[in-house]
N, C-alpha and C positions, 0 to 999 in steps of 0.2 A: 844752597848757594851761599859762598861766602861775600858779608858785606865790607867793605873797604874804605872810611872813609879819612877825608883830604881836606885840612884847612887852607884857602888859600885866603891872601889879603881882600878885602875891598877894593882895593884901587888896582886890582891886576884886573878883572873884570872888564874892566876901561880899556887897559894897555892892549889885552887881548880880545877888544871890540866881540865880547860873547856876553851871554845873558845868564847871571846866575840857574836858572832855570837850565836851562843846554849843556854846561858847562861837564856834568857827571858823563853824561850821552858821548860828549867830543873827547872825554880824558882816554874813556873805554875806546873808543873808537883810533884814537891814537895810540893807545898801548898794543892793541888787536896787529894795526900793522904793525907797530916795531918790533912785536915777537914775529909777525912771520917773515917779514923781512932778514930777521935772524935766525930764522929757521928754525926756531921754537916751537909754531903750531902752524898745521895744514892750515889752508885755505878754510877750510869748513869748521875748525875750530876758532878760529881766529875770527869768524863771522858771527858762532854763537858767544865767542868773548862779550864783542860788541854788540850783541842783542839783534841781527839785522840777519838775511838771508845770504847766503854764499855768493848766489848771482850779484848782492846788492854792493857785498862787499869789494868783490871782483872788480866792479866797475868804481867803487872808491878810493880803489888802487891807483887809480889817472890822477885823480886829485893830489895826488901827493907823488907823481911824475915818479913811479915805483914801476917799473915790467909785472906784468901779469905771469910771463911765460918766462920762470927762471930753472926749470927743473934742466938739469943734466942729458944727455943721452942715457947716461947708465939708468937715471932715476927714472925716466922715461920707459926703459928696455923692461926694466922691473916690475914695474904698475901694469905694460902690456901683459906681463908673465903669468901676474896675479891674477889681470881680465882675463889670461886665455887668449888673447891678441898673437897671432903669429909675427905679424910684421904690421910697424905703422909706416 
């Protein structure tokens, strides 16, 4: 695993009402969505970004007022094709 790290000031800590300590946890957590948001990494990738389980992720999706459910028809029809799904 690669490590990455981020200086940020002392007094942003404040501005952004977080705790040195959390801060690492909430950066990953918020890079996780804006890659899949941009369509960069499934769901399931995007939840081992941020160290947390898919389901868990899924639901931290609300928090940041994001759709759970942005997949296409086509991308839909695909993934059935893949499961072997006739029709959803």
């Amino acid at each position: 695993m690669t490590e990455i790290r981020i200086t940020i000031p002392d007094d942003m800590f404040v501005a952004i009402n977080t705790h040195p300590s959390c801060i690492g946890d909430e950066i990953r957590l918020l890079a996780a969505v804006k890659l899949y948001e941009m369509g960069r990494l499934s769901s399931g990738a995007a939840a081992k970004m941020a160290g947390i389980s898919r389901v868990l992720f899924i639901s931290k999706l609300k928090e940041f007022q994001f759709p759970v459910l942005t997949r296409t028809e086509e991308e839909f029809s695909r993934e059935a094709e893949i499961l072997g799904i006739d029709h959803l």
